[in-house]
C-alpha positions in Angstrom: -34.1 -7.6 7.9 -33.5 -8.3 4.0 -30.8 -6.2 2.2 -32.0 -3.4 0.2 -31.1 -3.6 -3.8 -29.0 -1.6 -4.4 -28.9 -2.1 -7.8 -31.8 0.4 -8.8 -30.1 3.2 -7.9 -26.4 1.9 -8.3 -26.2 -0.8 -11.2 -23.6 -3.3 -12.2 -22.6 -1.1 -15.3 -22.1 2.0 -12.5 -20.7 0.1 -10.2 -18.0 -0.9 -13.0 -17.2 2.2 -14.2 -16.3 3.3 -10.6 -14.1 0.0 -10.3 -12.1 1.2 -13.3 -12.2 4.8 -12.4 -10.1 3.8 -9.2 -8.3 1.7 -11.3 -7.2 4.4 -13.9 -6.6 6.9 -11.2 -4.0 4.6 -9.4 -2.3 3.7 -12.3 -2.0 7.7 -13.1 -1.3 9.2 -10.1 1.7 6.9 -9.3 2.6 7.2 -13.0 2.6 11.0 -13.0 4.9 10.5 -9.8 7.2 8.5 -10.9 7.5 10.5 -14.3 6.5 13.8 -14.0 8.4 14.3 -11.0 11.7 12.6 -12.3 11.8 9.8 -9.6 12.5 7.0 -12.4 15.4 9.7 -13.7 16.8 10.1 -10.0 16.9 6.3 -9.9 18.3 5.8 -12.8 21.3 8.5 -12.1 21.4 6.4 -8.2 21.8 3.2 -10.2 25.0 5.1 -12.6 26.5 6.6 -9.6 26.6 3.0 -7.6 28.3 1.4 -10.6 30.6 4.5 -11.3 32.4 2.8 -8.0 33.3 -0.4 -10.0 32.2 -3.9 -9.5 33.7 -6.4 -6.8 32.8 -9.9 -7.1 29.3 -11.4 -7.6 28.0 -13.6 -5.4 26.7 -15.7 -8.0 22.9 -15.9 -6.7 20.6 -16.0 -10.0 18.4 -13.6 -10.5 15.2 -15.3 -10.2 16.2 -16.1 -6.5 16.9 -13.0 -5.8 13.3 -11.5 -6.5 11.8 -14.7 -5.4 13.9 -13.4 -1.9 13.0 -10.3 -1.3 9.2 -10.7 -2.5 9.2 -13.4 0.5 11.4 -11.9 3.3 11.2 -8.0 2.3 8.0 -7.8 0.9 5.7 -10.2 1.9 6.6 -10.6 5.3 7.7 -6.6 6.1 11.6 -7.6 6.4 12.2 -3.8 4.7 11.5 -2.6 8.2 14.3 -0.7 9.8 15.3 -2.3 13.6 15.7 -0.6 16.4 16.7 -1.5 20.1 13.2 -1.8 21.2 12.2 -5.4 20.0 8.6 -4.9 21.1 8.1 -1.9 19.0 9.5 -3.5 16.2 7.0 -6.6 16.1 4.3 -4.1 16.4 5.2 -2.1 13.4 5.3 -4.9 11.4 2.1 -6.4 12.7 0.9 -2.9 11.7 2.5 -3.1 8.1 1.4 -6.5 7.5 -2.1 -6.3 8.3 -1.9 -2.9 5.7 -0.5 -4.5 3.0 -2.3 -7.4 2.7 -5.6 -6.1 4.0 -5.6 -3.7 1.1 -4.5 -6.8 -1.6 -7.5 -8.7 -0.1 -10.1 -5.7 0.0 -8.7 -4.0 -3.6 -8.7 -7.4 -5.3 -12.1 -8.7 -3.7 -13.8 -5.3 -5.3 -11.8 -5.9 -8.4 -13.8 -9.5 -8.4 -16.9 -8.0 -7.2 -16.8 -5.8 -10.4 -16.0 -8.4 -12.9 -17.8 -11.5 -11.4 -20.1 -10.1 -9.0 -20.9 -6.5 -9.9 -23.2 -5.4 -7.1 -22.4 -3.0 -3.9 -25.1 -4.9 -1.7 -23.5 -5.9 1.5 -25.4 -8.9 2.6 -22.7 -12.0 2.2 -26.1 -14.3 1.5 -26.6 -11.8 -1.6 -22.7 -11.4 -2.4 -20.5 -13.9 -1.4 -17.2 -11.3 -2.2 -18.6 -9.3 0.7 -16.5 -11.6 3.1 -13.0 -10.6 1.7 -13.7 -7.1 1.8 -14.6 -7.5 4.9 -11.5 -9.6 6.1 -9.3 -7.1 4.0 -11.2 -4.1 5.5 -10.6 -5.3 8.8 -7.2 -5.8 8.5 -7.3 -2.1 7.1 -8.8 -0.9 10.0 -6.9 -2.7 12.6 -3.5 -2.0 11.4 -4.8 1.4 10.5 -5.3 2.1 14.2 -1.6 0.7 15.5 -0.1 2.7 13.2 -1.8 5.5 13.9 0.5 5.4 17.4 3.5 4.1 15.4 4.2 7.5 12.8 7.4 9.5 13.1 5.7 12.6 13.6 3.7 10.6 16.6 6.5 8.3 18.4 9.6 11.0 17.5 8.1 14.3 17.6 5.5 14.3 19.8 2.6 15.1 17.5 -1.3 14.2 18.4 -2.4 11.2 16.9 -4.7 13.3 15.3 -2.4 15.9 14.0 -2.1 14.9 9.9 0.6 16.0 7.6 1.0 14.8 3.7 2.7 11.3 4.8 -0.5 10.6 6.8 -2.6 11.1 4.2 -3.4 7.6 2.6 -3.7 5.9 6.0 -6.2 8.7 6.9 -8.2 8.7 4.0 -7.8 4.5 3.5 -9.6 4.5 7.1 -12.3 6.9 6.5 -12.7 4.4 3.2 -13.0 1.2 5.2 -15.4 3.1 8.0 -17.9 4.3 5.6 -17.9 0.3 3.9 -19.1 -1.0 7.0 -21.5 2.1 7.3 -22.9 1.0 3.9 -23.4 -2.6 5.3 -24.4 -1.6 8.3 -27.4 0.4 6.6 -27.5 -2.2 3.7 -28.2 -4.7 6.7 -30.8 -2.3 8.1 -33.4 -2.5 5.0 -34.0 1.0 5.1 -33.3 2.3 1.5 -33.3 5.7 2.5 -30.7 5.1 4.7 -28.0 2.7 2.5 -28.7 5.3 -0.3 -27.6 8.1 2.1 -24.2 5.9 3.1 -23.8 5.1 -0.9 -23.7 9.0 -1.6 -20.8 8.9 1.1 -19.5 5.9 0.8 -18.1 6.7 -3.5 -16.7 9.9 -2.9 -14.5 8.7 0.6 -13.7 5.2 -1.5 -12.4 6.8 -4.3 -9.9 9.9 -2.7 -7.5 7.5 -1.5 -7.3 6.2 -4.9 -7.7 9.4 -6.7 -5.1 11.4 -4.7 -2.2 8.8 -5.5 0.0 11.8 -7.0 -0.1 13.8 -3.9 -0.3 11.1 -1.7 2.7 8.8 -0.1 1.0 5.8 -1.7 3.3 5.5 -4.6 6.1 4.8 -2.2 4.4 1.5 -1.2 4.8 0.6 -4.8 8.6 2.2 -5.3 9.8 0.0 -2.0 9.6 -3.6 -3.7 10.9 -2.7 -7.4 13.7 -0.7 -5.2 14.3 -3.5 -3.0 14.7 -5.9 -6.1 17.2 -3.7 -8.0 19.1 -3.5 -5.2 19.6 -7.2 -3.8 20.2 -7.6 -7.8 22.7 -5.0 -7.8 24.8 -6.6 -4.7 24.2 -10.0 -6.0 25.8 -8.6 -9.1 28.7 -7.1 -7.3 27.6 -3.5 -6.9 27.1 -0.8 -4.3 26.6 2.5 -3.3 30.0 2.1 -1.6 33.7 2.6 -3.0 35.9 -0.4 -3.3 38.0 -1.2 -0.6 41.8 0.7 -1.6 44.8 -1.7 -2.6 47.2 1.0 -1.8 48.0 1.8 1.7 48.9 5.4 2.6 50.2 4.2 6.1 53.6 5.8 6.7 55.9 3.9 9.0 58.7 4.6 10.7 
């Protein structure tokens, strides 16, 4: 069947507004988190304390490759993750972590397009050619979604359900339920039935936008803290600093 229009009841100027309403929530919630609760001050006071040690020597990498590094290795491909003995838990974690990050770049920056070049909802690719990287990036969502759904702390260390949610788990969570209710909205897009895809619209706006709108009380922010952190600090050792003392020159050895 033909795609319903979804552009009588949800138009290109609505669909807009709800782009940038997501937009202006992100950008406030990890704001308000890294101001109003002091976590740029607490960096800043880290970043005093590390150099209160002294300097030792640099190792005379420029900055530019340093960031160019870490975006590569620590970012883009997950090399922030922490190693443990078990090898094959390690590749799944980052399989998980990969197919997060850069299934919510592809599905945030295919809406962004959507809403700028393309402003429609409709779900059919033959009516909205964007439809195919949300899909890829929701996919990736969902996928990596469900590994790590086996892979939390609270899960692999302390025996929780999988289904047992605390405040860590509540961007995957609510970034699932997102993705789910996408396809629902394609799924009855797809079906024709009006009544149906404006039923799935009226759920699919609210689940969408909490992940975006609950930022400040959400984990999310630290996906944003981690690369900025990981840059100052490669800087900060390529510079000749760290959070450790400099080795003594005297030795308190007694002999006989």
């Amino acid at each position: 069947m033909a795609a319903v229009d979804i552009n009588p009841f949800f138009s290109a100027t609505d669909f807009r507004l709800f782009v940038l309403i997501l937009v202006l929530g992100a950008v406030l919630g990890v704001l308000y988190d890294a101001v109003g609760r002091k976590k740029i001050v607490s960096y800043q006071q880290e970043r005093e304390w590390k150099r209160s040690y002294g300097r030792s020597k640099p190792s005379g990498e420029s900055g530019g490759s340093v960031i160019f590094r870490v975006l590569i290795r620590n970012i883009a491909f997950s090399g922030e993750i922490a190693s443990c003995k078990d090898r094959s838990l390690d590749r799944t974690r980052r399989v998980a972590h990969l197919l997060l990050f850069w299934g919510l770049i592809i599905a945030a920056l295919s809406m962004l397009l959507r809403a700028l070049v393309y402003p429609t909802l409709n779900a059919s690719p033959l009516s909205n050619p964007l439809e195919v990287g949300t899909n890829t990036g929701d996919g990736m969502l969902l996928v990596g979604g469900i590994i790590m759904l086996f892979m939390r702390v609270n899960v692999r260390s302390e025996r929780d359900s999988i289904f047992r949610s605390i405040r860590a788990d509540m961007f995957l969570f609510s970034i699932m339920f997102a993705v789910v209710f996408q396809f629902i909205l394609e799924l009855a897009d797809l079906s024709g039935s009006v009544t149906a895809t404006e039923a799935a619209l009226i759920l699919y706006l609210p689940v969408t936008a909490f992940p975006f709108l609950s930022m400040a009380w959400s984990k999310f922010p630290h996906i944003i803290y981690k690369p900025v952190y990981a840059i100052h600090r490669e800087m900060d050792a390529a510079e000749g600093y760290s959070h450790l003392p400099s080795p003594s020159t005297v030795s308190y050895i007694k002999e006989d």
